[in-house]
N, C-alpha and C positions, 0 to 999 in steps of 0.2 A: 472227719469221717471219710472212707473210702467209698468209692465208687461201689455197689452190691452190696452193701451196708441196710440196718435197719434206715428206713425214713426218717431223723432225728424231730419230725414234729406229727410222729402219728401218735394216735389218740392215749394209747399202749403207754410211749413213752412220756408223754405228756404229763400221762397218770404216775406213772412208777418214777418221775422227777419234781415230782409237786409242782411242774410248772418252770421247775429253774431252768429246764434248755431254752426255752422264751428269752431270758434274761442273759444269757451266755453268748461269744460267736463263735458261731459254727463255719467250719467250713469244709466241704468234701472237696478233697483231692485224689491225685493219682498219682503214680510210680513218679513222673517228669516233673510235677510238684512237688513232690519230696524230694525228689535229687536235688531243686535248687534250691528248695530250703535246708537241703544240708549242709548248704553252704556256709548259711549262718548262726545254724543251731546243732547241736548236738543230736543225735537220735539215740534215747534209749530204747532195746526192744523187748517184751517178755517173750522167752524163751525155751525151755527144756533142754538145747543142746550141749552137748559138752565143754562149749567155751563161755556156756554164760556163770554170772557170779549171783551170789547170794547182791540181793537187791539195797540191803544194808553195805555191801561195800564199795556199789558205786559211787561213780564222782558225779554230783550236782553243783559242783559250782558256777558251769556255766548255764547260759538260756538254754533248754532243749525240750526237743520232743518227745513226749513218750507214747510209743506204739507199742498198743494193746490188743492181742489176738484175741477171738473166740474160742471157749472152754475145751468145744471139740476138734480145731483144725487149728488154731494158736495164728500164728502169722504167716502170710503169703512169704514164699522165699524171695521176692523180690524186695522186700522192707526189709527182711534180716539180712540182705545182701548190702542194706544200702546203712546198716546200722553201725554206729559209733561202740555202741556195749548192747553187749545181750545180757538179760541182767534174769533172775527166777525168786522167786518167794518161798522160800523154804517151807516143807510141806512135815507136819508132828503129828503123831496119833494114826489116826485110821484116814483121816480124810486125804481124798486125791488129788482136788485142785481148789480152787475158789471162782468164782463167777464175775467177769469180767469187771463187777462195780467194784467187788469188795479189792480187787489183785490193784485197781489202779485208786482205789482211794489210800491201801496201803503204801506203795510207792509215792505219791502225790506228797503225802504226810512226810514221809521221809526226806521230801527232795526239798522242804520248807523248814525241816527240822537241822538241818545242816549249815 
């Protein structure tokens, strides 16, 4: 989690994760945390700009990170700055985006499916 992020154990999330971020670890970091963990891990970031790919044809082979924006401002330009692939979820029908669980439980799935 970043810094200005929901609280990942308010009562809100608590309820709408049945309890599993208890059971997970969590950790809030910032821009100087992520640059060193770029060191080790990949960053994938969701996107809408021009250079990102359909999220199906990103590389998952290695360990990485996935940054995930909110619905209405996506990611701070200092994570896409610092990102390996910018990667997007292809959007069918009438709908215009997905909400931040469903965009990253669909990429998660993928990057295990590989």
């Amino acid at each position: 989690c970043t810094k200005g992020t929901v609280d990942a154990y308010s009562s809100k999330v608590n309820r709408s994760a049945m309890g599993s971020n208890l059971y997970m670890p969590l950790f809030y970091i910032d821009y100087r945390d992520l640059d060193l963990l770029s060191k080790k891990y990949k960053i994938l970031a969701t996107s809408l700009n021009e250079k990102s790919k359909a999220y199906g044809d990103a590389e998952y082979s290695q360990r990485c990170i996935l940054a995930l924006g909110n619905e209405a401002n996506g990611l701070d330009r200092g994570v896409l700055d610092l990102a390996d692939e910018c990667i997007h979820i292809p959007m069918f029908g009438r709908a215009e985006s997905l909400n931040v669980a469903i965009a990253g439980a669909l990429v998660m799935f993928k990057s295990i499916e590989k």
